[in-house]
TORFI-920558 format. One record per residue: residue number from 1; residue in three letters; chain; x, y, z of N, C-alpha, C in turn. Coordinates in steps of 0.2 Angstrom, whole numbers. Each point is the difference from the previous one (the first is absolute). Layout:
BEGIN
{k = NUM&r = ALA&c = A&n.x = X&n.y = Y&n.z = Z&ca.x = X&ca.y = Y&ca.z = Z&c.x = X&c.y = Y&c.z = Z}
...
//
This chain:
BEGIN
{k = 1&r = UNK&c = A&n.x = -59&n.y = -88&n.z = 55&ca.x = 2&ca.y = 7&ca.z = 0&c.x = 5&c.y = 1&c.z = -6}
{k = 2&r = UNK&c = A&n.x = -2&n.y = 4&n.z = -5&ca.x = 4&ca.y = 2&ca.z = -4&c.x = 7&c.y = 6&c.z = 1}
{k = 3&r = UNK&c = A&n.x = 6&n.y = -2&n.z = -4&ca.x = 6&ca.y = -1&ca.z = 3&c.x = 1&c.y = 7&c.z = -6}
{k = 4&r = UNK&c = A&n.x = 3&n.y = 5&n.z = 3&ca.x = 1&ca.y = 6&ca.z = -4&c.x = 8&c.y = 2&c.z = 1}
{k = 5&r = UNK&c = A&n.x = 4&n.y = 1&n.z = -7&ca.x = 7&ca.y = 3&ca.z = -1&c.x = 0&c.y = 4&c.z = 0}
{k = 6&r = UNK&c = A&n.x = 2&n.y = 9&n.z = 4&ca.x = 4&ca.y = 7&ca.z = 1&c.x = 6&c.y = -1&c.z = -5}
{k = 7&r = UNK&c = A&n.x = 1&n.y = 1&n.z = -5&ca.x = 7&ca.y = 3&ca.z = -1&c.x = 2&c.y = 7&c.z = 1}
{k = 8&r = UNK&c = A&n.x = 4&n.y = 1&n.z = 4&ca.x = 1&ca.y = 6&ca.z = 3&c.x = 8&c.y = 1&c.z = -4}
{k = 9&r = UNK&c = A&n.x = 3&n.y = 6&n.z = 0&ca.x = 7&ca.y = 2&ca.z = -3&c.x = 5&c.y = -3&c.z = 7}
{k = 10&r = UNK&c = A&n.x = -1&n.y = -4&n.z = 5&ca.x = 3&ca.y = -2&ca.z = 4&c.x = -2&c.y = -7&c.z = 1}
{k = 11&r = UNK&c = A&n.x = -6&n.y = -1&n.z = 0&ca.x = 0&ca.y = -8&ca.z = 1&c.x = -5&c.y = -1&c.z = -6}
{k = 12&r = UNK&c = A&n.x = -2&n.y = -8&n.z = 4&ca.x = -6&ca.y = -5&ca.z = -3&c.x = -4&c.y = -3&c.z = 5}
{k = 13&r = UNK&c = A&n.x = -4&n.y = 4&n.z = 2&ca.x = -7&ca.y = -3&ca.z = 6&c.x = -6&c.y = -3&c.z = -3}
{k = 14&r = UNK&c = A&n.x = 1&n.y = -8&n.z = 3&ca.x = -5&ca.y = -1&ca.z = -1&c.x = -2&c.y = -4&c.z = 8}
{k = 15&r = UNK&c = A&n.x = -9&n.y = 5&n.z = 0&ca.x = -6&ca.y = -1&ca.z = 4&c.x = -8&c.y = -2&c.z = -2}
{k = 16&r = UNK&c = A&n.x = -3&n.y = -3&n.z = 3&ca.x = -4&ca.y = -3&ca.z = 1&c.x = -7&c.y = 3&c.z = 0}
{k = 17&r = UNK&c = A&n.x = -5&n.y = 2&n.z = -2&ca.x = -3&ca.y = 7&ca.z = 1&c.x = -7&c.y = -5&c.z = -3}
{k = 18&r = UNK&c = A&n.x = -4&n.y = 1&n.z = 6&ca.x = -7&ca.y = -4&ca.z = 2&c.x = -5&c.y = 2&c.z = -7}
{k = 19&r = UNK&c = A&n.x = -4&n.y = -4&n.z = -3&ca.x = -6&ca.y = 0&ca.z = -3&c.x = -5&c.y = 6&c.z = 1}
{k = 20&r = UNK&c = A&n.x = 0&n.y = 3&n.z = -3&ca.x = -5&ca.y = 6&ca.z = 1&c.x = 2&c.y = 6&c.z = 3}
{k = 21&r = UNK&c = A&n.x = 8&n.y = 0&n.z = 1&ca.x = 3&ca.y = 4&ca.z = 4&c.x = 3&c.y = 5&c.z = -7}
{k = 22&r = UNK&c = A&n.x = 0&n.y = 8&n.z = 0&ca.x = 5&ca.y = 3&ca.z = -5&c.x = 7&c.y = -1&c.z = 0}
{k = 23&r = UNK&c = A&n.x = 2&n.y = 1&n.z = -4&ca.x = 9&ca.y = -3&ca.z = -1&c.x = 2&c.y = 7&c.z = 4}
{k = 24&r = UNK&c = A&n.x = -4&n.y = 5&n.z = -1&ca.x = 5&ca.y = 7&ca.z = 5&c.x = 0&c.y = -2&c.z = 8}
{k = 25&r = UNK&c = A&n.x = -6&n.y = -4&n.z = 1&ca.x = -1&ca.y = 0&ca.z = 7&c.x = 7&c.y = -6&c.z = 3}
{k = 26&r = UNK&c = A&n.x = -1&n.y = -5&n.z = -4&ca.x = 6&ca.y = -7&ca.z = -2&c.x = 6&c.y = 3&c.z = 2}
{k = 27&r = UNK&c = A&n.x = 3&n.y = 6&n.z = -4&ca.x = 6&ca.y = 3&ca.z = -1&c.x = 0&c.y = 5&c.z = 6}
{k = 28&r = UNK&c = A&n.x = -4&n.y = 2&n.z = 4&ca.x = 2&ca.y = 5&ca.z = 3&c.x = 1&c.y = -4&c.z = 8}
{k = 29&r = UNK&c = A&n.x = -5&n.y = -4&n.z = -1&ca.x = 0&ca.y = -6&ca.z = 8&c.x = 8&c.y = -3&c.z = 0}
{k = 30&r = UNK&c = A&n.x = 3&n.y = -2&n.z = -9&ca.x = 6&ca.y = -4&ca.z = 3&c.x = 7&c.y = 5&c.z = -2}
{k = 31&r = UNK&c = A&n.x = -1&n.y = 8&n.z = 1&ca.x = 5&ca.y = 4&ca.z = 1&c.x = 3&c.y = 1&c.z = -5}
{k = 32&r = UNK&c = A&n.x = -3&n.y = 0&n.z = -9&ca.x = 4&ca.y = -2&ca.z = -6&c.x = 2&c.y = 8&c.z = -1}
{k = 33&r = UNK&c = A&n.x = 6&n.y = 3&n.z = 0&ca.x = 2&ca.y = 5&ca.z = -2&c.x = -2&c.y = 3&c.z = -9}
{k = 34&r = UNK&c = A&n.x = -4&n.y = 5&n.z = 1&ca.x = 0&ca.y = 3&ca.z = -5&c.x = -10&c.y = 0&c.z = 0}
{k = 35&r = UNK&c = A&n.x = -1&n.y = -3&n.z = 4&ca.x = -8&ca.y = -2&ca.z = 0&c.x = -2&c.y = 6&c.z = 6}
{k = 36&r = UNK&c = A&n.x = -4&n.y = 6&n.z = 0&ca.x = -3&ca.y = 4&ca.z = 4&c.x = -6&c.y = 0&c.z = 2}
{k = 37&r = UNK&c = A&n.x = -4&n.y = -1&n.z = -4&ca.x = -9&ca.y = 3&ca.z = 2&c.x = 0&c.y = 2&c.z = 5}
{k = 38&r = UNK&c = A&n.x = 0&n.y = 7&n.z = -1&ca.x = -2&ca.y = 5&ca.z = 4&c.x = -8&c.y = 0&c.z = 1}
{k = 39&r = UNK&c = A&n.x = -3&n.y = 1&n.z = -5&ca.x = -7&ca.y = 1&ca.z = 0&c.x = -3&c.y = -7&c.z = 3}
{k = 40&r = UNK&c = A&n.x = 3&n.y = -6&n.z = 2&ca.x = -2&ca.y = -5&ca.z = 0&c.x = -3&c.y = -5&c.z = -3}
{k = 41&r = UNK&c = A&n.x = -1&n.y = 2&n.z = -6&ca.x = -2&ca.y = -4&ca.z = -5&c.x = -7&c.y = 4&c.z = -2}
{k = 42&r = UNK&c = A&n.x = -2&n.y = 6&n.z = 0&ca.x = -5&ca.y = 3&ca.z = -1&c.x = 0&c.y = 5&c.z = -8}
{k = 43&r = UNK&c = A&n.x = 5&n.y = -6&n.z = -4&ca.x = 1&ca.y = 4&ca.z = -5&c.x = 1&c.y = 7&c.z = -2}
{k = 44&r = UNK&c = A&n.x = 4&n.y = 5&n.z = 2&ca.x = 1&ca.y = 4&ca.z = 1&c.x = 7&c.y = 6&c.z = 2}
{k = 45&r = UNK&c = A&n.x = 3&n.y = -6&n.z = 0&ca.x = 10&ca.y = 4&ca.z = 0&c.x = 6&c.y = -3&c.z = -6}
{k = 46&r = UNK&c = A&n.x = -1&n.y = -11&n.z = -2&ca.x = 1&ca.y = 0&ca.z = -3&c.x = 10&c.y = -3&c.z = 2}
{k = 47&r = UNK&c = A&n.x = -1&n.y = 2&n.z = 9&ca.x = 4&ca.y = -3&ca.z = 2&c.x = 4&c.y = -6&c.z = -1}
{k = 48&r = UNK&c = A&n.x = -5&n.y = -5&n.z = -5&ca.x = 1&ca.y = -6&ca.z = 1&c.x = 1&c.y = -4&c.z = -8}
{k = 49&r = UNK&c = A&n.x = 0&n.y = 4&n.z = -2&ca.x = 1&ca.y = 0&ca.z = -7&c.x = 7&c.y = -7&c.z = -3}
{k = 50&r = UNK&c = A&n.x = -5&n.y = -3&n.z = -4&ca.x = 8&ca.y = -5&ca.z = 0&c.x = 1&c.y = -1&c.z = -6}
{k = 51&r = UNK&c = A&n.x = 4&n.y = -4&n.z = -6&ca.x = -1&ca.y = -3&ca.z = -4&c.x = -1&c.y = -5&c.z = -2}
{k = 52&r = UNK&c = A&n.x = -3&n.y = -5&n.z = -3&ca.x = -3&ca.y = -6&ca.z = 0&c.x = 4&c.y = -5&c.z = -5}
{k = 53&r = UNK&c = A&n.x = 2&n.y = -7&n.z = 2&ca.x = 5&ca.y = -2&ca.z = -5&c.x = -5&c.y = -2&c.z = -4}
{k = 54&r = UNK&c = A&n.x = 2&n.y = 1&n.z = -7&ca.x = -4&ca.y = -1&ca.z = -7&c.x = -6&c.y = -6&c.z = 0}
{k = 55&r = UNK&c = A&n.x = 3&n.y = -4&n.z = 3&ca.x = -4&ca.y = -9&ca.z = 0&c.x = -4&c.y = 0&c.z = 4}
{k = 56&r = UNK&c = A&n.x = -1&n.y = 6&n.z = 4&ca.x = -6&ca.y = -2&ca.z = 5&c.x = -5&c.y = 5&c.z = -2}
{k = 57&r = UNK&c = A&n.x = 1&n.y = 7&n.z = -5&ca.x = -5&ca.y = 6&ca.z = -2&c.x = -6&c.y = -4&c.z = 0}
{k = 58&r = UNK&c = A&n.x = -1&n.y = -3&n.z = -6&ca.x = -5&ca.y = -3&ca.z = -2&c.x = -3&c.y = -3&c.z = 5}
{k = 59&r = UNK&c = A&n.x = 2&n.y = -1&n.z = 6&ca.x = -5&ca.y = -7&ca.z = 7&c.x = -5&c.y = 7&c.z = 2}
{k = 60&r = UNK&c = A&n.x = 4&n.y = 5&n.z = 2&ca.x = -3&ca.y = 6&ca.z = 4&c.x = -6&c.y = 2&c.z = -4}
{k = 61&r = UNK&c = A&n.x = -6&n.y = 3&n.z = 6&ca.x = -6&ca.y = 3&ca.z = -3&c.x = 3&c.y = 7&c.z = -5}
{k = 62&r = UNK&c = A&n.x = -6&n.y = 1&n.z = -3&ca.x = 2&ca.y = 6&ca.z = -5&c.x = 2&c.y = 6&c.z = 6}
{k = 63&r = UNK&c = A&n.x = 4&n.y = 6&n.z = -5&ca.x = 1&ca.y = 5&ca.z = 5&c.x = -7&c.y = 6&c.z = -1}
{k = 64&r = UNK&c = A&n.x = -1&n.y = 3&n.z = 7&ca.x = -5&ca.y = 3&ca.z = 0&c.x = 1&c.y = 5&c.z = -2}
{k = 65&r = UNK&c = A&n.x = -3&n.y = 5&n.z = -1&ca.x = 1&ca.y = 7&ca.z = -3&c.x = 2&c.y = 5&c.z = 4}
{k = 66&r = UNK&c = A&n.x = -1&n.y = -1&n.z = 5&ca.x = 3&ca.y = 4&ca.z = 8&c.x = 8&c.y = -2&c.z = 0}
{k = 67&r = UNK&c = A&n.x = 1&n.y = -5&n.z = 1&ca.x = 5&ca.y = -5&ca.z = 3&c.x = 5&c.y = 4&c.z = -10}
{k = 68&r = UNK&c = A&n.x = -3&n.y = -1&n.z = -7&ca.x = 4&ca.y = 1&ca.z = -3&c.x = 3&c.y = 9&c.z = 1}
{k = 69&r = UNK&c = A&n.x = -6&n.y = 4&n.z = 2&ca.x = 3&ca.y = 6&ca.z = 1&c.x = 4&c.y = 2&c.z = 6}
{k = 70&r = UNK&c = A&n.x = 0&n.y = -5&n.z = 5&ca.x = 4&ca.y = 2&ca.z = 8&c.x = 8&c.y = -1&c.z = -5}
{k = 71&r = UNK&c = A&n.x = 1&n.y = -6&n.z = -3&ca.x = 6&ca.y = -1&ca.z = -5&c.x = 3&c.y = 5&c.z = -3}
{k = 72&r = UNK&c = A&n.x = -6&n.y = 3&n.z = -2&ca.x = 2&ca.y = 7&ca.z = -4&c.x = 4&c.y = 4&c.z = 2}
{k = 73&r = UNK&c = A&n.x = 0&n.y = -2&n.z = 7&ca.x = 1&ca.y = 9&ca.z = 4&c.x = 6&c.y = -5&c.z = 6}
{k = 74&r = UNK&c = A&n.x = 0&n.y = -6&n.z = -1&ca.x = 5&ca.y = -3&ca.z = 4&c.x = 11&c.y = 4&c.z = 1}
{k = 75&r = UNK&c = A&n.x = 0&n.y = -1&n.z = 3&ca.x = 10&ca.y = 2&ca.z = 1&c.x = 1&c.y = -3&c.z = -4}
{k = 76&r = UNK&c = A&n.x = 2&n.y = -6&n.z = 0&ca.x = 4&ca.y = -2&ca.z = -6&c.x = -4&c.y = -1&c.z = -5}
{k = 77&r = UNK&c = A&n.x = 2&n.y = 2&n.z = -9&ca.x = -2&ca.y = -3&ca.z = -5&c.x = -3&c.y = -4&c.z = 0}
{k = 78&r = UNK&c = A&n.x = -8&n.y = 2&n.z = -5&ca.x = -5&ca.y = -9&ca.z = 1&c.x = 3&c.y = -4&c.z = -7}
{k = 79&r = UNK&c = A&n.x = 2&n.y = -7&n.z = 1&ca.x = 0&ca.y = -5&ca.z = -4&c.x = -5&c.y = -5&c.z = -1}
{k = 80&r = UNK&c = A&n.x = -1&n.y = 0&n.z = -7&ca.x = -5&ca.y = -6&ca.z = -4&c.x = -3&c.y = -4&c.z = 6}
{k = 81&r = UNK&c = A&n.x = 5&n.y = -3&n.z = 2&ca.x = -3&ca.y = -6&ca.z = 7&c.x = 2&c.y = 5&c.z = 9}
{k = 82&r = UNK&c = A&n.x = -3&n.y = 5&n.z = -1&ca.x = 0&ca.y = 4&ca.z = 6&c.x = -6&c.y = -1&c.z = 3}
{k = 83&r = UNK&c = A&n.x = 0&n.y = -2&n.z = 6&ca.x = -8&ca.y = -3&ca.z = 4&c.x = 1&c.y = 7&c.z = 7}
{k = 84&r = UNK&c = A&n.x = -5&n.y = -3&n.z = 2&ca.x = 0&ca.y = 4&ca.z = 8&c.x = 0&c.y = -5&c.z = 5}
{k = 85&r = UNK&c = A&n.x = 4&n.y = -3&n.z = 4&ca.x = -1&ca.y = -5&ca.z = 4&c.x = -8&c.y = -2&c.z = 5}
{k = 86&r = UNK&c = A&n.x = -2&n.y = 8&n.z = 2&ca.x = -2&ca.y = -1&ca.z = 4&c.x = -9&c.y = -2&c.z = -5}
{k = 87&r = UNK&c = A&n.x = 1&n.y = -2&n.z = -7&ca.x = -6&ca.y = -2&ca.z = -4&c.x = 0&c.y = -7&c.z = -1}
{k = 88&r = UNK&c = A&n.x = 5&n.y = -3&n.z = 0&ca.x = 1&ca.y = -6&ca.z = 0&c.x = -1&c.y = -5&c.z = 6}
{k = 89&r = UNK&c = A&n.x = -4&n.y = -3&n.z = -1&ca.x = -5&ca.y = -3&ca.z = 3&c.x = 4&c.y = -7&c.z = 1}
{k = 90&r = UNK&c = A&n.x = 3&n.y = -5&n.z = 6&ca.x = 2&ca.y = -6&ca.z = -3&c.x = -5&c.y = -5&c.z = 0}
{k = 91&r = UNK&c = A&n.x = 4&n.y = -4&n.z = -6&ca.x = -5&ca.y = -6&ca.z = -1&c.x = 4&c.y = -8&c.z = 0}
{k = 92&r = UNK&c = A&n.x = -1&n.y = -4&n.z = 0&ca.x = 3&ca.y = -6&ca.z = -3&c.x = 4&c.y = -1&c.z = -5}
{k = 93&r = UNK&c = A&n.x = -5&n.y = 3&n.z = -6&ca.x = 4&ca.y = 0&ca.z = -7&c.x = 6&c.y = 6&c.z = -1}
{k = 94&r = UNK&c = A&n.x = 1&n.y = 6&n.z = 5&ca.x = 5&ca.y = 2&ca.z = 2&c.x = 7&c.y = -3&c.z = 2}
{k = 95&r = UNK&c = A&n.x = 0&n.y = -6&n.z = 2&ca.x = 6&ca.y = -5&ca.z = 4&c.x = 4&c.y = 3&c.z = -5}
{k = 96&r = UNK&c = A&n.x = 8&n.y = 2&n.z = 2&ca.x = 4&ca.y = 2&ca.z = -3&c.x = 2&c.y = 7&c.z = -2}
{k = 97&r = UNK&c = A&n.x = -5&n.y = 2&n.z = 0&ca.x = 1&ca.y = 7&ca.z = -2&c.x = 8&c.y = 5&c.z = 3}
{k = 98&r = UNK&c = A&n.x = -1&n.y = 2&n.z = -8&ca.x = 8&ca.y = 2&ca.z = 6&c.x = 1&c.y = 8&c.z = -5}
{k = 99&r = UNK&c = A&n.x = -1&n.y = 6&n.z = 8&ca.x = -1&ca.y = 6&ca.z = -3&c.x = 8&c.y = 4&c.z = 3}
{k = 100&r = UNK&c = A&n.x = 0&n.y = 6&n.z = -5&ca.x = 4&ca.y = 4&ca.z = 5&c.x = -1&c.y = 9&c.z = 1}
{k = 101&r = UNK&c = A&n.x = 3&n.y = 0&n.z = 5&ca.x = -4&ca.y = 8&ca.z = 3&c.x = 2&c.y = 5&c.z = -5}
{k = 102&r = UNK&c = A&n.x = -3&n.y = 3&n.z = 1&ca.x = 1&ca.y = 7&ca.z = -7&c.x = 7&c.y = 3&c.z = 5}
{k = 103&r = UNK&c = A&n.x = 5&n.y = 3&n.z = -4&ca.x = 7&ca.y = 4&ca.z = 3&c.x = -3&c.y = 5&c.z = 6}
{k = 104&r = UNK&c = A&n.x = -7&n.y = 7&n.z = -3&ca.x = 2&ca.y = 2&ca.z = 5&c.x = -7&c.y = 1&c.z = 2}
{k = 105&r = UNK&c = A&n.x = -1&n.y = 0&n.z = 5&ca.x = -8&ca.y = -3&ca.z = 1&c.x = -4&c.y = 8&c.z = 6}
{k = 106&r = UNK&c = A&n.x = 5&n.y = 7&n.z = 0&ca.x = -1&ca.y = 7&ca.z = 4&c.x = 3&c.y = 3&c.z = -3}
//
């Protein structure tokens, strides 16, 4: 099961989040502050919104053109490596991945 780091402005979580499982769904099961999905993962609030350390962008599937424009319109400013959690699908080749929550996610 791949092993996923939250840096959050108060800690450093790291959780465990199943194979085929989304990382929003990961972050919301193990209480990570600053991880919402509202929508549930139905791409569409944007609640979940994280940013991606540099060395793992390239593992992740392309961003889809939905998923770039919920970013558009996200609370906090979108950056270069701004994903949507609940797009990111985990994988194996994931292990390690270590994101953190956008500041303001309402």
């Amino acid at each position: 099961m791949p092993r996923v780091t939250f840096v959050t402005k108060n800690s450093r979580v790291e959780v465990d989040v199943p194979v085929g499982t989304s990382l929003m769904r990961g972050a919301v099961s193990h209480g990570i502050d600053g991880i919402i999905g509202d929508c549930g993962g139905q791409l569409s609030c944007a609640t979940c919104h994280v940013i991606v350390a540099d060395r793992f962008v390239d593992k992740l599937p392309a961003i889809s053109a939905a998923e770039s424009e919920m970013l558009d319109f996200a609370a906090t400013e979108r950056q270069p490596n701004s994903r949507l959690s609940c797009q990111i699908v985990m994988t194996d080749e994931l292990e390690g991945l270590t994101v953190q929550p956008a500041d303001a996610q309402i």
